[in-house]
C-alpha positions, 0 to 999 in steps of 0.5 A: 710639434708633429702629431702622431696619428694612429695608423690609417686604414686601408682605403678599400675599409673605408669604402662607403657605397655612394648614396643612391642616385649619386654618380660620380659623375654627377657629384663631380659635376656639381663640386666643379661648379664651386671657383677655387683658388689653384695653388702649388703645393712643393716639397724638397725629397731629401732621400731622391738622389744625391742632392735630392729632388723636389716635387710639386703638385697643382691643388684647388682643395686648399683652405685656411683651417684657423688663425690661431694657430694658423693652420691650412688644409691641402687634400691629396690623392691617396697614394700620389707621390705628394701624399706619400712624400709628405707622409715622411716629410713634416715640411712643405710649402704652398704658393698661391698662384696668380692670374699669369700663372697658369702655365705653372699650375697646367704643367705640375697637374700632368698626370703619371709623369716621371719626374718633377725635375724638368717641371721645374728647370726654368721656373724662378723660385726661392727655396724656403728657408724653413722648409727647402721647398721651392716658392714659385716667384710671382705667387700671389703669397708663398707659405712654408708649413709643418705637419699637424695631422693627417686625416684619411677622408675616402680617397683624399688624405686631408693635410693639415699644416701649421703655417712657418713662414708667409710671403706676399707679392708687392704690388698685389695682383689678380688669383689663378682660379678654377671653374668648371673644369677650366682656368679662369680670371675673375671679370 
């Protein structure tokens, strides 16, 4: 069940002067020396158009939160278009991207771009039964989540999401990661 939470504050309210002597360039140097997983986050916009549209955002802010229940946890730019998006919509989904993927992950990181519909024209996937996103063929594992709770974190907004469905790749195979700035395979 979708919890209600209160109202956020505006962003500009919980704006907390850095610590000094930290940048933001020195923390985010320091925060790119930690590997993440890159994901692909996508929801179906009913309300874009006539038969919709569907967005898709890169992430490496992903984890697991819980087992039972399973809950993982996405961070969204505040004000992106998957933040505002998945605001209204309580289902969304997640795939784990794989080593060969890194042309999916490069093409929905694009900044300011129009539309999401393009990114995704020749791109195979199913769309999810639970949630009408789209699970990109090939991941590594596909999941499809509802909305537990929403928690502005300064810039971020922290996604919380019950886990509906999973998906595995038969065969296995090797993640898609993030180091320093790059994409990386594991040696």
């Amino acid at each position: 069940m979708l919890q209600k939470t209160p109202p956020s504050p505006p962003v500009s309210d919980l704006a907390i002067p850095h610590a000094e002597g930290v940048s933001n360039d020195e923390f985010r140097a320091a925060m790119s020396r930690l590997a993440a997983g890159v994901v692909l986050v996508t929801a179906h916009d009913p309300d874009d158009g006539p038969r919709g549209e569907d967005v898709g955002m890169t992430a490496t802010a992903f984890m697991s939160v819980s087992l039972d229940p399973p809950l993982v946890l996405v961070s969204l730019r505040n004000g992106s278009r998957m933040d505002d998006l998945l605001a209204d919509v309580p289902v969304w989904a997640v795939s784990i991207l794989a080593e060969d993927q890194r042309h999916v992950a490069g093409r929905f990181a694009m900044k300011n771009r129009v539309s999401d519909r393009l990114l995704f024209a020749d791109l195979p996937y199913a769309r999810g039964e639970e949630s009408g996103a789209p699970l990109i063929d090939g991941a590594l594992a596909v999941l499809e989540c509802r909305t537990e709770n929403r928690v502005v974190a300064g810039d971020h907004t922290l996604v919380v999401g019950r886990v509906l469905t999973v998906g595995l790749r038969s065969g296995g195979g090797e993640p898609l990661t993030y180091f320093q700035g790059k994409y990386r395979h594991l040696s």
